[in-house]
C-alpha positions as CSV (number, residue, x, y, z in Angstrom):
1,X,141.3,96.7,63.1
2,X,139.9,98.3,59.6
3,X,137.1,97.3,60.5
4,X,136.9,98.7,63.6
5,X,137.6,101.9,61.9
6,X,135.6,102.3,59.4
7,X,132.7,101.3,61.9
8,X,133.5,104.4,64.0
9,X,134.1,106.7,60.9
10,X,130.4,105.4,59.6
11,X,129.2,106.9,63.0
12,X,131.6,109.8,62.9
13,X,133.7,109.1,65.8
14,X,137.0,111.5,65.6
15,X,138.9,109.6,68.1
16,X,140.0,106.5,69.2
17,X,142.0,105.4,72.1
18,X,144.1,102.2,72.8
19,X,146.0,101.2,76.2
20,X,148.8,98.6,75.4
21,X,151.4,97.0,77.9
22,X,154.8,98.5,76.7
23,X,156.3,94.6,76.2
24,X,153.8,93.8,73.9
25,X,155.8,95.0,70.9
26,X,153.2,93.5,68.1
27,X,150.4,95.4,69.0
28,X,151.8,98.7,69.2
29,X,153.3,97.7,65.7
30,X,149.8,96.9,64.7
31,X,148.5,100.3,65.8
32,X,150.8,102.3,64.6
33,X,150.4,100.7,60.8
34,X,146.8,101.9,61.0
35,X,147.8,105.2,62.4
36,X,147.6,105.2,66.1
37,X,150.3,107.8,67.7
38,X,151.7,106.9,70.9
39,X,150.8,109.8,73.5
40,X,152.1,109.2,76.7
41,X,153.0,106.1,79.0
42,X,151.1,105.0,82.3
43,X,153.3,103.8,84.9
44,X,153.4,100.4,86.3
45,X,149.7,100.9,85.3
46,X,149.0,97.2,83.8
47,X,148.8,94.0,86.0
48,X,149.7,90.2,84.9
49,X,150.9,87.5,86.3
50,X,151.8,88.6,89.2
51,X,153.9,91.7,87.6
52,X,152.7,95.9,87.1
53,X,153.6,96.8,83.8
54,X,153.8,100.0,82.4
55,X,150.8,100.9,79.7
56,X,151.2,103.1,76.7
57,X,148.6,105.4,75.6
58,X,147.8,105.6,72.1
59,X,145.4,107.7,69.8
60,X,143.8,107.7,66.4
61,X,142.4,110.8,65.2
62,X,140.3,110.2,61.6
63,X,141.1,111.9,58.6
64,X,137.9,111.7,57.5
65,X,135.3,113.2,60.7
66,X,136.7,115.7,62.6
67,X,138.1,119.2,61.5
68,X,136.3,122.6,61.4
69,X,133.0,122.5,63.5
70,X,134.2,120.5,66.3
71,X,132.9,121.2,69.7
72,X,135.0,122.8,71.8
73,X,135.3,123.5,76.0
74,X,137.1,126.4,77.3
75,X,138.5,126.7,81.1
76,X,135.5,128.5,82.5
């Protein structure tokens, strides 16, 4: 995962995003150590088994690209 990362810092990528069935406890443990946020859940969004599972959205914003200078999009 630090790997992953620091690859999209080195090629100034501000965001990354993570989808996670909400059962799977370890991951989203895993995530959040390396400071993904949890933004919002997708219902019965995830399929295994046999079985929809609800999927939780998650977000890593780097300190280190980003900021001032960013493009913006207005609601033209």
């Amino acid at each position: 995962m630090l790997g992953l990362i620091g690859a999209s810092e080195a090629e100034r990528y501000w965001t990354l995003q993570a989808q996670i069935m909400a059962e799977n406890t370890a991951s989203r443990a895993l995530h959040a150590k390396c400071g993904f946020r949890e933004v919002g859940i997708r219902e019965r969004l995830g399929h295994l088994n046999g079985v929809w599972h609800d999927v939780v959205l998650l977000e890593r914003r780097s300190p280190k690209t980003g900021g001032p200078g960013l493009p913006t999009r207005g609601c033209d």
